[in-house]
C-alpha positions in Angstrom: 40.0 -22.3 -9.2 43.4 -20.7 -8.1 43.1 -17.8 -5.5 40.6 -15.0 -5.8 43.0 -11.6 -6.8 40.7 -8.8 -7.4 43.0 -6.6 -9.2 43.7 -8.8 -12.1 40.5 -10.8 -11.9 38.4 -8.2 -12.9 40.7 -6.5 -15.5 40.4 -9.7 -17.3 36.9 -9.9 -16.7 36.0 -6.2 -17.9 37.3 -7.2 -21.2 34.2 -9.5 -21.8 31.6 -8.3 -19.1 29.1 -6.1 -20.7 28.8 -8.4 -24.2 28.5 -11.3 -21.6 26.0 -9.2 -19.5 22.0 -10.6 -19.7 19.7 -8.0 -18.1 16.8 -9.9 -15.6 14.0 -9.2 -13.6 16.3 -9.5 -10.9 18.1 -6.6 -12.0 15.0 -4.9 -12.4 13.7 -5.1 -9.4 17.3 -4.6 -7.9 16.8 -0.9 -10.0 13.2 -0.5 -8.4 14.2 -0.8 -5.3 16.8 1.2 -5.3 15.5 4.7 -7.2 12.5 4.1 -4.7 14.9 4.5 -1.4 16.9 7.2 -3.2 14.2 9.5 -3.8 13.6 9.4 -0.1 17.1 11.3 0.4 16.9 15.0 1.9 18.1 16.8 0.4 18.1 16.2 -2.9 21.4 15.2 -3.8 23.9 17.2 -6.4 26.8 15.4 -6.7 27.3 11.8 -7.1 30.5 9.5 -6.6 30.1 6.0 -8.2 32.4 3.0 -7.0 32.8 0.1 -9.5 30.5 1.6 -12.0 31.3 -1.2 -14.4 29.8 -0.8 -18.1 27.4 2.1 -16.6 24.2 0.5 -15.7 23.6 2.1 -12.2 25.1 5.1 -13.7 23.1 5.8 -16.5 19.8 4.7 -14.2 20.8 7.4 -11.6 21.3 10.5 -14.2 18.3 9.7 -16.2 15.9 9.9 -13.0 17.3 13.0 -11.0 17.5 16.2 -12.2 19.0 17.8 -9.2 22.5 16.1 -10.1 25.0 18.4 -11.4 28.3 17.0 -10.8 29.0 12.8 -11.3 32.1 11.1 -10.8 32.3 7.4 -12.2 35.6 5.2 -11.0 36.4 1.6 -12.4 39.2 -0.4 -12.2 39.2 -1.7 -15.4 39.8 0.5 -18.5 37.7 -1.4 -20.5 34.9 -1.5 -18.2 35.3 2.5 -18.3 35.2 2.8 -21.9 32.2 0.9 -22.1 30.5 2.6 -19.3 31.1 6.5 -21.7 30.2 5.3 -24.8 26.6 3.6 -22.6 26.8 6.6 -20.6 26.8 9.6 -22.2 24.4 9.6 -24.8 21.8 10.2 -22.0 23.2 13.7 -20.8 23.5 15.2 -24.1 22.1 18.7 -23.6 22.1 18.5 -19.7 24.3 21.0 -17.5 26.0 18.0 -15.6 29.9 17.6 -14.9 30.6 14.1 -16.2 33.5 12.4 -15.4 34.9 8.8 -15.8 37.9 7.4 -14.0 40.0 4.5 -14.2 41.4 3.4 -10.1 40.8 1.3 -7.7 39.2 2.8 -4.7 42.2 2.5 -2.2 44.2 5.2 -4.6 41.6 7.4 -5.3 43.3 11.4 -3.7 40.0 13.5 -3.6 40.2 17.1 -2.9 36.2 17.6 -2.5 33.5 15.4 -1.3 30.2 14.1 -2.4 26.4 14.2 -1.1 26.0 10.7 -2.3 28.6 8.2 -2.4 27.3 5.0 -4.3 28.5 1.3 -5.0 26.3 -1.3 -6.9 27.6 -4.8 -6.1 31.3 -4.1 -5.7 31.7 -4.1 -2.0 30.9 -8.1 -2.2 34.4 -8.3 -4.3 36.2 -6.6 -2.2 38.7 -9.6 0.3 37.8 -9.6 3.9 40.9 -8.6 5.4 40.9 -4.9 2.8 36.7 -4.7 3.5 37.0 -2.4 6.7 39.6 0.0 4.7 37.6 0.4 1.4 34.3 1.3 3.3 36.5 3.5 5.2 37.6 5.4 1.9 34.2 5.2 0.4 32.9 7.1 3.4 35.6 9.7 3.5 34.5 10.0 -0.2 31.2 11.2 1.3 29.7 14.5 2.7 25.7 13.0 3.7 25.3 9.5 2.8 27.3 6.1 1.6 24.6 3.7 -0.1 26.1 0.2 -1.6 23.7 -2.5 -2.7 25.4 -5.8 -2.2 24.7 -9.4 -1.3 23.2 -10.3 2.2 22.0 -13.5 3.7 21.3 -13.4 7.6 21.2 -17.1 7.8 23.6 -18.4 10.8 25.2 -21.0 8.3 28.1 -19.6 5.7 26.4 -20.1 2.2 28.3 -21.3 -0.3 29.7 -18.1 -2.7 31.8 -18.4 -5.4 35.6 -17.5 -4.7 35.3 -13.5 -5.9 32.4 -13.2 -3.7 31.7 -12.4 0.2 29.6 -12.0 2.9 30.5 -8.9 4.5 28.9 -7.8 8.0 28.4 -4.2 6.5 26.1 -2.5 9.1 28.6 -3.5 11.6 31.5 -1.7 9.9 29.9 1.1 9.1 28.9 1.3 13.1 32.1 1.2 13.7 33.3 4.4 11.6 33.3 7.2 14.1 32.0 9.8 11.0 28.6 7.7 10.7 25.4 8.6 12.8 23.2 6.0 11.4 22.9 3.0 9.4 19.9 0.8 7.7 19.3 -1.8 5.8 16.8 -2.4 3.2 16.4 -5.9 1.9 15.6 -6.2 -2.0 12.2 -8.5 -1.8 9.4 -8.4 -3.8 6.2 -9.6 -1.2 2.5 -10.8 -2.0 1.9 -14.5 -4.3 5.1 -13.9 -6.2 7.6 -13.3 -4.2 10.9 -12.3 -5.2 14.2 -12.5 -3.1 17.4 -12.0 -4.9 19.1 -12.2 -1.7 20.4 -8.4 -2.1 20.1 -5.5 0.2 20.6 -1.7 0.2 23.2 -0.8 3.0 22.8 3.5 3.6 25.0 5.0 6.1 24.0 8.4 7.1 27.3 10.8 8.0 27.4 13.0 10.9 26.8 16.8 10.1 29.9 17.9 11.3 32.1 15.2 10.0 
């Protein structure tokens, strides 16, 4: 496989990702997980910023189970992912007061005049090259008012596992430390427990912004 470019990989690949998209119980318990841990958030949270949204999966699961929200902004570098992600999308906020909005950037050129009480990226970080990581969180978290929350691969063994070229192992917890802005971070790791016991090798990064930041 040539060299992993993110920019054009995924504009090609948002042509064809939600027809080639197969929901799983890995994505279910992915979506358990993480409405679970967001419903622990004080306060509740009113405006939303989505990174990598995709076809709208995360999206639609967030404005469907919190009424507080009142304001969500949905960014996706690929048009066709975008389009995808309104027509999925907005069927479910027919008739609610919420401030809707879908936008087609990557996350470097995003120019935001406000900020958000949750800033939120499903499995996009784990795209994102090593050397540009420390610089995208960075935005994500300027982005951000309260909390950052990305759910992304994780694997603490000491040996590299083997990822296919558009994926990586980023030391999350670590960068976010090492953003003056952030007061605390945690993980959460995405395993089901008891006789059938689930791992899918995901975890839920949050990063907790300082009041006066």
């Amino acid at each position: 496989m040539e060299s992993y470019e993110p920019v054009p990989y995924w504009l090609e690949r948002g042509k064809v990702y939600k027809d080639c998209f197969r929901y799983n119980k890995n994505f279910r318990l992915q979506e358990e997980f993480l409405l679970e841990y967001l419903h622990t958030l004080s306060p509740p949270f009113s405006s939303v910023f989505e990174a990598g949204c995709g076809f709208g999966r995360i999206t639609k699961l967030i404005l469907s189970n919190f009424e507080s929200i009142r304001e969500y902004t949905a960014v996706d570098l690929s048009p066709d992912q975008v389009r995808n992600a309104m027509e999925y999308v907005r069927p479910s906020v027919i008739g609610k007061s919420i401030d809707l909005k879908f936008m087609v950037s990557d996350i470097q050129s995003i120019k935001a005049d406000r900020k958000y009480d949750l800033v939120i990226a499903s499995e996009m970080l784990m795209h994102v090259l090593p050397n540009e990581i420390a610089q995208v969180m960075n935005k994500l978290v300027s982005l951000s008012n309260s909390d950052v929350v990305n759910i992304d691969y994780y694997d603490d063994r000491t040996s590299n596992p083997k990822l296919a070229p558009h994926n990586f192992l980023h030391q999350y917890e670590k960068i976010y430390c090492e953003i003056p802005s952030i007061l605390a971070v945690k993980r959460i790791p995405i395993v089901r427990k008891g006789l059938l016991k689930t791992d899918i090798k995901q975890s839920i990064f949050h990063a907790k912004l300082r009041h006066n930041s």
